[in-house]
N, C-alpha and C positions, 0 to 999 in steps of 0.2 A: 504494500500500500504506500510506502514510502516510497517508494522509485517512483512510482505512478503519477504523485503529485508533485515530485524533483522534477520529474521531466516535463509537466504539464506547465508548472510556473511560470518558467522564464519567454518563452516565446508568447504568453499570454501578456506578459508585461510589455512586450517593448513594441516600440513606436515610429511612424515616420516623421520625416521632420514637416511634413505639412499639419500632425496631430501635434507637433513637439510648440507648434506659434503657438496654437491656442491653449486655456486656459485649462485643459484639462489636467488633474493632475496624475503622474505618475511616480513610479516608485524607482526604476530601474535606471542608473547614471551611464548603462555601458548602450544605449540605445542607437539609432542614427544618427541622429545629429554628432555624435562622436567616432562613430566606425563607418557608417558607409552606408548607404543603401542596398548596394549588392551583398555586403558582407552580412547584415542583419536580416535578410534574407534568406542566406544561406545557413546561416542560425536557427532559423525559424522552422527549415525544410529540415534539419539534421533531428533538431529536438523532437518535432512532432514524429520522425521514423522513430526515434527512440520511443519517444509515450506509443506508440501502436505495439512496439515491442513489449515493453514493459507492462501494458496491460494485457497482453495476450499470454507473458510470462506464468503466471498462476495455473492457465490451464495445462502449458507446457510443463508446468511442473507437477499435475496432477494434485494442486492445493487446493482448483474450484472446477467445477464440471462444466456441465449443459448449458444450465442453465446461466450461469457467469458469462458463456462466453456469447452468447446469444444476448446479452443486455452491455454487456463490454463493445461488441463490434459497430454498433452503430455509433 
């Protein structure tokens, strides 16, 4: 459950810099406006393969069945 939510965080945080003018607020310092648009991108695309791992990990380890993974994939 830990890995799950590791790997969910960080691309849920970060921002473009057309979100970064406005007043919204965020949490995450390493965002685009600092590394790049293509580079937080590629961050974005890395982490979510991981969360699709990481949540599918449980059934590959025979910790949750059927029914987990059938409410996991969508």
């Amino acid at each position: 459950m830990f890995l799950i939510i590791f790997t969910w965080t960080p691309p849920h945080f970060w921002r473009s810099p057309s979100r970064a003018a406005t007043s919204t607020p965020r949490w995450d310092p390493d965002d685009a406006v600092t590394h790049g648009i293509a580079f937080t991108r590629l961050q974005i695309v890395l982490y979510t393969i991981l969360l699709g791992l990481s949540t599918l990990l449980p059934v590959l380890t025979r910790m949750s069945g059927v029914i987990y993974l059938l409410a996991a994939i969508p």
